[in-house]
C-alpha positions as CSV (number, residue, x, y, z in Angstrom):
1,X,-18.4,20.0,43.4
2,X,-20.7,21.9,40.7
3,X,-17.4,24.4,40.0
4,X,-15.3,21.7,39.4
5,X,-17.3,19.8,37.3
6,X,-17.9,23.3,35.3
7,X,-14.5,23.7,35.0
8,X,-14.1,20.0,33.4
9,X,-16.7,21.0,31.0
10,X,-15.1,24.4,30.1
11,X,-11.6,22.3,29.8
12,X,-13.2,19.7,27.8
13,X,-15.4,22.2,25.3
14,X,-12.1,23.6,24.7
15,X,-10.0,20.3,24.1
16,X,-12.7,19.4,21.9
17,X,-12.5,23.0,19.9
18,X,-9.3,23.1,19.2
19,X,-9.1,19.5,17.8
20,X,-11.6,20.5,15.6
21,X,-9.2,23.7,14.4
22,X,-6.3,21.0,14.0
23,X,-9.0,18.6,12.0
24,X,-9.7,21.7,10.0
25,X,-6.5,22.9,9.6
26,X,-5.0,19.1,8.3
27,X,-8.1,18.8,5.9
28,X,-7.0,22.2,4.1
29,X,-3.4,20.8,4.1
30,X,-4.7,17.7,2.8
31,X,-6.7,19.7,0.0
32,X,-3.7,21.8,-0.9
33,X,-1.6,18.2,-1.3
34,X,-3.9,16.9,-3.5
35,X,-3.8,19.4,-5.4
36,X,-0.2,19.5,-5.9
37,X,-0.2,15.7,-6.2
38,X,-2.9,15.9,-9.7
39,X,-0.4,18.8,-10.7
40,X,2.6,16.1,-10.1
41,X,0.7,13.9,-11.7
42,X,-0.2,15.2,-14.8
43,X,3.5,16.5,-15.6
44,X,4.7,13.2,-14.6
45,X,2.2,12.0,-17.6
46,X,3.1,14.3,-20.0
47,X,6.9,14.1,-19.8
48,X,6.3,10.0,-19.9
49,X,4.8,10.8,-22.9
50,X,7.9,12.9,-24.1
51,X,10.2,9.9,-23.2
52,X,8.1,7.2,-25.3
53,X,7.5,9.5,-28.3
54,X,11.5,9.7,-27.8
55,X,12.3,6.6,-27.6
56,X,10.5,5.3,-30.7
57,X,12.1,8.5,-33.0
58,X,15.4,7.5,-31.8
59,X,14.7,3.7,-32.4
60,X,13.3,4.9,-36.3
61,X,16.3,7.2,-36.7
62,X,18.9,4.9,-35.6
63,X,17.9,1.3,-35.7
64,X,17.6,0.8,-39.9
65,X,20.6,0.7,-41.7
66,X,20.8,1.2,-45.6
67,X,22.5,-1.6,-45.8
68,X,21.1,-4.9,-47.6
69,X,23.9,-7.7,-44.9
70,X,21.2,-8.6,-42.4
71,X,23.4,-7.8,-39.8
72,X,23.5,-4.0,-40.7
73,X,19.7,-3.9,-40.3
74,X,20.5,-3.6,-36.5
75,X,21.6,-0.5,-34.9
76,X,25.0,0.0,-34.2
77,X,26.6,-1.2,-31.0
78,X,27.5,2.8,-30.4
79,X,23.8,3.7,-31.3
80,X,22.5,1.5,-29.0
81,X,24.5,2.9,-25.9
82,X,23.6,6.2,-27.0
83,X,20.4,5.4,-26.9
84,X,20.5,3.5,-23.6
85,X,22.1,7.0,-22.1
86,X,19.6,9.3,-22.9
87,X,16.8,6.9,-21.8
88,X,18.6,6.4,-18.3
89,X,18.8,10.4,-18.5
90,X,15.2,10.9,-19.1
91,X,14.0,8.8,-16.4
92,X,15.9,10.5,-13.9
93,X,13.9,13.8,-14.8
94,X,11.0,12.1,-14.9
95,X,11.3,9.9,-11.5
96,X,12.5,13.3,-9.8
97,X,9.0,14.2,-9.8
98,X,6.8,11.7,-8.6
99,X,8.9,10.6,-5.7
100,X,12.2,8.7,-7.4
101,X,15.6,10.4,-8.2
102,X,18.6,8.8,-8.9
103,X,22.3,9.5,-10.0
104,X,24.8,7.6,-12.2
105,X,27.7,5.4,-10.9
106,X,30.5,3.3,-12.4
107,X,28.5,-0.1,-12.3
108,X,24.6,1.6,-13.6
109,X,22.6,4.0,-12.1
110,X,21.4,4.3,-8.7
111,X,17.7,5.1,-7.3
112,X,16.3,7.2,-4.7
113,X,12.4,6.3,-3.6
114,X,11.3,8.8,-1.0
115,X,8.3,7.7,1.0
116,X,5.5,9.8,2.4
117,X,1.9,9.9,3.8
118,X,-0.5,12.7,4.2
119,X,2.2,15.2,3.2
120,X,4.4,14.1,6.0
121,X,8.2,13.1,4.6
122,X,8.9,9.4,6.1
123,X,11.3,7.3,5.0
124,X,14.3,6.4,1.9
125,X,15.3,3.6,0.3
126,X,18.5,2.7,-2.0
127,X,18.5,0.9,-5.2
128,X,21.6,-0.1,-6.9
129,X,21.6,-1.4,-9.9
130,X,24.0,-3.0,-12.8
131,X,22.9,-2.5,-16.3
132,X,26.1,-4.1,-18.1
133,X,25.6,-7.2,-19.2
134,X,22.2,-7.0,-18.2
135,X,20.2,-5.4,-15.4
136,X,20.6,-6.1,-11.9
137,X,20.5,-5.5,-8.3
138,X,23.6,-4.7,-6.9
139,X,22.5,-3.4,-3.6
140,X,19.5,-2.1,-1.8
141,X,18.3,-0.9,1.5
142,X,14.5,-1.9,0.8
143,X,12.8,-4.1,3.5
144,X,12.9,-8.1,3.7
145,X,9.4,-8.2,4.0
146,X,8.8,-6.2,0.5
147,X,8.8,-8.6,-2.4
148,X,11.4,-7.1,-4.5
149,X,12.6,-10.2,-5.9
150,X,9.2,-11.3,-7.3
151,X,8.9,-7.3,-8.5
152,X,13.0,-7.6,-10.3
153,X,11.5,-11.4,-11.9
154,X,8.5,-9.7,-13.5
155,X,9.6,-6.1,-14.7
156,X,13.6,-5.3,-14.2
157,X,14.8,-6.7,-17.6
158,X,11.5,-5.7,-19.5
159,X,10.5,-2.5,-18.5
160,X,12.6,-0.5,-15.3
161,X,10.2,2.2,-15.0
162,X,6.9,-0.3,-14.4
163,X,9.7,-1.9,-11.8
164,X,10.5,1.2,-9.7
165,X,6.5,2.3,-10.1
166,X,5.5,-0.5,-8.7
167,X,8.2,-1.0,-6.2
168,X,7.5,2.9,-4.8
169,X,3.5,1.6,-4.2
170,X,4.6,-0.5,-2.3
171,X,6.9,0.9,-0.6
172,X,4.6,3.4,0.1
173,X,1.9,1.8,1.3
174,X,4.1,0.2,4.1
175,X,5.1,3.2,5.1
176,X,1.4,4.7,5.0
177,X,0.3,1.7,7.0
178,X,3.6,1.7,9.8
179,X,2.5,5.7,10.0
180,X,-0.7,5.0,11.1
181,X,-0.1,2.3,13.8
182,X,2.4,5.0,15.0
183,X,0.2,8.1,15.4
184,X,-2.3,5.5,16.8
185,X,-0.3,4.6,19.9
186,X,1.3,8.2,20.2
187,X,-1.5,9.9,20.1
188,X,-4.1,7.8,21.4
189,X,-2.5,5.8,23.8
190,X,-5.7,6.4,26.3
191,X,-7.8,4.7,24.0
192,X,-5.9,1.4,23.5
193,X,-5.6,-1.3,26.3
194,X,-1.8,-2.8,26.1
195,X,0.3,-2.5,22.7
196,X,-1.4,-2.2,19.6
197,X,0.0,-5.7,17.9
198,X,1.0,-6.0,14.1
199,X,3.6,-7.4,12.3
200,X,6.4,-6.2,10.4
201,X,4.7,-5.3,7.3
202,X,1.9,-3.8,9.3
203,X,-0.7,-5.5,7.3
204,X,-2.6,-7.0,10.1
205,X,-3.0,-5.1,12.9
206,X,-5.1,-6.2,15.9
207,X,-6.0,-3.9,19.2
208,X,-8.7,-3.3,21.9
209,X,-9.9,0.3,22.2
210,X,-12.6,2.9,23.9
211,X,-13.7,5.9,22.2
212,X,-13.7,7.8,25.3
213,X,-9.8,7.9,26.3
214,X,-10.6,8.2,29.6
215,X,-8.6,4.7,30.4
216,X,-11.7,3.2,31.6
217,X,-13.5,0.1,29.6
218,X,-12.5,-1.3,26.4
219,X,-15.5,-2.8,24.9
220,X,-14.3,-2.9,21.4
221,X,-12.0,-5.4,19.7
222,X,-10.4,-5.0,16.2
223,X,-8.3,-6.9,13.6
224,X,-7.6,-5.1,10.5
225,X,-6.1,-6.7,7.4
226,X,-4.5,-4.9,4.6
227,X,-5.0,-7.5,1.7
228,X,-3.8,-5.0,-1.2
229,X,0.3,-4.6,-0.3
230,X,0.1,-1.4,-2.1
231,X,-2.7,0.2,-0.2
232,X,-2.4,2.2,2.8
233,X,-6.1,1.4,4.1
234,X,-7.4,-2.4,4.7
235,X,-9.5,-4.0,2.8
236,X,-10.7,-6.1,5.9
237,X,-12.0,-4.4,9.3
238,X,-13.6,-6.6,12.0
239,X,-14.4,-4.9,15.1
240,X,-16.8,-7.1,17.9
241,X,-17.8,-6.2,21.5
242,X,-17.1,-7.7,24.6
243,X,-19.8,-9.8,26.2
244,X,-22.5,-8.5,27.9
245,X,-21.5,-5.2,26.5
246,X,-24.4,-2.4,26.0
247,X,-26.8,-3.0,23.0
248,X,-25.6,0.4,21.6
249,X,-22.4,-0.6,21.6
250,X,-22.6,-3.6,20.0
251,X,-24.9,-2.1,17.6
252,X,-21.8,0.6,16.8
253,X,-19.5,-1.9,15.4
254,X,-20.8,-2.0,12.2
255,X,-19.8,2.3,11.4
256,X,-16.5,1.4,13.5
257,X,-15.2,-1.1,11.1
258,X,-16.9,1.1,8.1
259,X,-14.8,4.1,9.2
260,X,-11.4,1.8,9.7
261,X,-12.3,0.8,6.0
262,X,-12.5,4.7,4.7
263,X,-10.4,6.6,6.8
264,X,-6.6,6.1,7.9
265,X,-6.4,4.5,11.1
266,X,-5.4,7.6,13.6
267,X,-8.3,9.8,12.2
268,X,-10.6,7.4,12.2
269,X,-10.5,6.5,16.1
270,X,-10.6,10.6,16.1
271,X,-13.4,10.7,14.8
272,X,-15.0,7.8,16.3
273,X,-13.7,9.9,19.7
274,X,-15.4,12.9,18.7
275,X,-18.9,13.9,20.3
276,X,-21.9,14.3,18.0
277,X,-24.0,16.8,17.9
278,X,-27.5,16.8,19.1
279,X,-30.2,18.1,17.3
280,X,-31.8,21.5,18.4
């Protein structure tokens, strides 16, 4: 009996060490990400920059005629197309890096958005679009659930790129959030009692957990609502206790739903999970 129990121990110290070596190891990913995200970031910035400083030359260069008729003050139909080219062609470069790439076709120009969450690849969606007469959506492949009509109402015909930024942090998010309620069940499946519920855009989630794993009790109850559609972490955590549950436990709801606030959903129950250390 004592040898067995010392070799749970031994099997548990080292379950526990090498999910701290993982932990480790996914922070200093996470670092290097960021990093590369600000570099992203601040080309992204200055090549938007390029585009508008661009634009405006081209519309100074091309849109005043020296012509007195009032109708020769505008630009030329042919200016205007040119014009309308190069500004399709610039955005491509500059959605390339942050995420969006896209190509042209007979009808407009069509859109890439790639998805991902904590460096991890996820998902692609398709955005067609008509520019003659006027902008529209042709086809797509982006969810029912994601308000893309609302988002085409409010930015397609008056500015495209505030239109496909928004419509990637959304898209995003979802993703982010779907991710999460993944890893959850996959990888902490001992910790949850039945199915982790949510709905299709994963921004309510409710579930019943342990911290232990060890498929015994589940004291704790929570509900997590993602008010913000383009945010990957809720803005809402309620976690209770069952009744007649521990005083400590009860008392431990408050830095559960603190840590579902602050951390994605996976790492938080991890570290939630993870034994603390005593003082010497």
């Amino acid at each position: 009996g004592v040898l067995s129990h010392l070799e749970r121990l031994e099997a548990r110290a080292r379950a526990l060490a090498l999910r701290q070596e993982a932990a480790e190891q996914r922070q200093e990913q996470l670092a290097r990400l960021k990093g590369r995200a600000q570099e992203l970031r601040l080309r992204r910035d200055e090549l938007r920059a390029k585009v508008e400083l661009q634009q405006k030359r081209l519309l100074g260069n091309e849109g005043v005629a020296t012509s007195g008729d009032a109708d020769a003050a505008q630009p030329s139909d042919r200016a205007v197309l040119e014009w309308k080219m190069r500004n399709v062609q610039d955005l491509l470069q500059l959605f390339y890096l942050t995420g969006l790439s896209g190509k042209r076709t007979k009808h407009g120009v069509c859109f890439c958005i790639s998805t991902a969450y904590e460096g991890t690849y996820l998902d692609s969606f398709y955005l067609d679009l008509v520019t003659k007469p006027q902008v529209q959506i042709r086809r797509h492949s982006v969810p029912v659930f994601i308000p893309l009509e609302e988002l085409a109402r409010k930015h397609l015909q008056t500015d495209i790129k505030r239109f496909l930024s928004v419509l990637s942090d959304h898209l995003n998010a979802y993703v982010g959030r779907r991710y999460q309620a993944d890893q959850l069940q996959e990888r902490f499946s001992g910790h949850l009692e039945g199915t982790l519920q949510r709905n299709s855009l994963c921004n309510v989630l409710v579930f019943k957990y342990n911290t232990s794993g060890q498929n015994e009790a589940f004291p704790f109850s929570a509900r997590l609502l993602y008010g913000d559609p383009c945010r990957s972490l809720p803005t809402e955590a309620v976690v209770s206790c069952t009744s007649g549950a521990p005083a400590p436990l009860a008392e431990a709801t408050a830095a559960h739903a603190d840590a579902f606030r602050r951390l994605p959903l996976h790492r938080a129950l991890e570290a939630l999970g993870s034994p603390r250390r005593r003082p010497d």
